[in-house]
VEXDREN-72311 format. One record per residue (C-alpha): residue in one letter; z, x, y. Coordinates in steps of 0.1 Angstrom, whole numbers, plus 2048, in hexadecimal, padded with zeros to 3 digits. Layout:
! VEXDREN-72311
("A" (Z X Y));
...
//
This chain:
! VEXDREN-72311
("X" (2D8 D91 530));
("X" (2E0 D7E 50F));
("X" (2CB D7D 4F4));
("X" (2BB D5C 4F8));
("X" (2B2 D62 522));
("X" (28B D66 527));
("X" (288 D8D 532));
("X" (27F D93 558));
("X" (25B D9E 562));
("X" (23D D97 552));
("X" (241 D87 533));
("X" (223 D9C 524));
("X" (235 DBB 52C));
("X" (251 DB3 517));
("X" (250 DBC 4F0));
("X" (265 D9D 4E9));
("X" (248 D84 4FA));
("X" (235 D7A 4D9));
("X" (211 D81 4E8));
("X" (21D DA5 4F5));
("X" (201 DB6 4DA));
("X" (1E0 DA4 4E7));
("X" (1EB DA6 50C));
("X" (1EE DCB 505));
("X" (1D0 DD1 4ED));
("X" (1B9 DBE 50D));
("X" (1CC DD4 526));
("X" (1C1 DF3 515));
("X" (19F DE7 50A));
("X" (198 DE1 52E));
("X" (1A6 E03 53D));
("X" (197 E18 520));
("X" (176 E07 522));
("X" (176 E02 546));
("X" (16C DDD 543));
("X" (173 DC3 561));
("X" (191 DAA 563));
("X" (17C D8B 565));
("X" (155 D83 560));
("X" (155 D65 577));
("X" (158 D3C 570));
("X" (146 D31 550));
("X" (14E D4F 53A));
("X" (16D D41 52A));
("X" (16B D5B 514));
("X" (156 D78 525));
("X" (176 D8D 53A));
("X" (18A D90 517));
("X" (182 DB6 50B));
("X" (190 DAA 4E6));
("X" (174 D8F 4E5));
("X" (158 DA7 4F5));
("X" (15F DC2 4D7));
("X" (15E DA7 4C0));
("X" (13C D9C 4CD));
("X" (12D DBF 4CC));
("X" (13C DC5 4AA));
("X" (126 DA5 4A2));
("X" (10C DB3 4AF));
("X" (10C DDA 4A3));
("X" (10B DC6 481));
("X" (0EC DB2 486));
("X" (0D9 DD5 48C));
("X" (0EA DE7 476));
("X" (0E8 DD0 453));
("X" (0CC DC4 45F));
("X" (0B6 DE4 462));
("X" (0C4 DEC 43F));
("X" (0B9 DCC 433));
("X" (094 DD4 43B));
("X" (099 DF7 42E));
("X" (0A4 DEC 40C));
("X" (095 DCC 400));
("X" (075 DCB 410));
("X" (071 DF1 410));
("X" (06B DF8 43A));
("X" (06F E19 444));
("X" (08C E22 459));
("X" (079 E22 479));
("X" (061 E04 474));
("X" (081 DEF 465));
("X" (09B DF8 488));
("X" (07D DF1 49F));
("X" (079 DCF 48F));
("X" (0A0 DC7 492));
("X" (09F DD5 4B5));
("X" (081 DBD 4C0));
("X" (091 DA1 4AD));
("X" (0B2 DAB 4BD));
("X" (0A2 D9E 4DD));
("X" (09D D80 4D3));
("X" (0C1 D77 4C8));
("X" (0D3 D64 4E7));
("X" (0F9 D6E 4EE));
("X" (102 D50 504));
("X" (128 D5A 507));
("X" (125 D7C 50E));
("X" (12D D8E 52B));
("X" (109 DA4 52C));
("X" (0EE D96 513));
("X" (0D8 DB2 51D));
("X" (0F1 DC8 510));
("X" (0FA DB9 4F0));
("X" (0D0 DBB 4E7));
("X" (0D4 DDA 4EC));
("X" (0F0 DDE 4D2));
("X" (0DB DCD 4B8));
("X" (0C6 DE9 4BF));
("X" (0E2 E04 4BD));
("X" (0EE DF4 49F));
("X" (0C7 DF9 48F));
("X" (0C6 E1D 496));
("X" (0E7 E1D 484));
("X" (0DA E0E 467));
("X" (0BE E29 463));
("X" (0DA E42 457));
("X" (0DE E45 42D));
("X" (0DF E28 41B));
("X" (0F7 E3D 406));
("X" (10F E39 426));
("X" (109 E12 429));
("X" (111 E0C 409));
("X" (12B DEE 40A));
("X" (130 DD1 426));
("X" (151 DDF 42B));
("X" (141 DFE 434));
("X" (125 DEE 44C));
("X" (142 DDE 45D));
("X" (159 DFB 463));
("X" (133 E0D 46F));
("X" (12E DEC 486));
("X" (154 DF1 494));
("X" (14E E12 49D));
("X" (12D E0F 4AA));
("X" (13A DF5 4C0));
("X" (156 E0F 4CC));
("X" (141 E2A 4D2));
("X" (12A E12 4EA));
("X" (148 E06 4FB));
("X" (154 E28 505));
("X" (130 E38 508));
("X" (125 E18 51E));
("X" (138 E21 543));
("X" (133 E45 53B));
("X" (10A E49 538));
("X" (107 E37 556));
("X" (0E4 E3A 564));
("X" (0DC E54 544));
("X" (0C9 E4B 521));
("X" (0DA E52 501));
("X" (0F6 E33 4FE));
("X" (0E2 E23 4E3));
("X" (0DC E43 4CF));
("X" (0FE E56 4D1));
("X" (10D E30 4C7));
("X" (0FA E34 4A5));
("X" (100 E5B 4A1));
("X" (127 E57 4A8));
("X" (125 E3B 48C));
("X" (111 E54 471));
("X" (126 E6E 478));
("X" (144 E5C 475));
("X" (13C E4C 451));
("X" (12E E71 44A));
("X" (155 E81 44F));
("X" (165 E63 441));
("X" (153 E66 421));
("X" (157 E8C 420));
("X" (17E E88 421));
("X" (17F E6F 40B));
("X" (16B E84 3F1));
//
């Protein structure tokens, strides 16, 4: 085989096939995860697990900067302020994703998230890394709390205690 021959197989197998690292990333996203190959016609973007994290990422931020938004400048507590983002979380449509339902309920997720410290929330880079996590933890909590409470809750706690060990080492 010379050096300019396409390799035999599947091209996404190969490391020399220039979109080898998505094809890969969305191959493990779906095993790890345990997500389905396709979501039907009219989800163009729906099956792609890259897109889904992306859109609960979104969404673990709404809850999360926005429950800290009510907390600081208008002075909520931490309860009233993540039971207003979670009924407003209903509200917000998610036309493109593959379970609406379940991206409300990461809004919610994402306010109990942002009832932790503001001393932990202290940056946008942090609420981000916090919202990537969050979304994470949901993704690999989601097919294993099947039929049980707690997704929502043990989302949020992974997130707080996450930033809690990251800022002791970095101490």
């Amino acid at each position: 085989m010379s050096a300019d021959s396409e390799p035999a197989g599947n091209p996404a197998d190969s490391v020399t096939h220039p979109g080898f690292r998505w094809e890969r990333a969305r191959r493990i996203f779906r095993a790890a995860f345990k997500l389905p190959a396709d979501r039907g016609p009219g989800r163009p973007y729906g099956s792609d697990p890259l897109f889904q994290f992306g859109q609960h990422c979104m969404a673990f931020y709404l809850g999360c900067a926005g429950c800290l938004l009510l907390r600081e400048q208008f002075h909520f507590s931490a309860v009233i302020s993540s039971a207003v983002i979670g009924l407003a979380g209903t509200f917000i449509p998610f036309p493109d994703s593959h379970e609406p339902l379940s991206m409300q309920a990461i809004v919610y997720a994402g306010s109990f998230a942002g009832m932790c410290s503001p001393l932990l929330l202290a940056s946008q880079p942090v609420i981000l890394f916090a919202s990537a996590c969050g979304a994470l933890s949901y993704l690999f909590l989601r097919p294993r709390f099947l039929g049980f409470g707690g997704k929502l809750g043990a989302s949020a706690f992974v997130v707080s205690l996450v930033l809690l060990l990251l800022f002791a080492l970095l101490r």
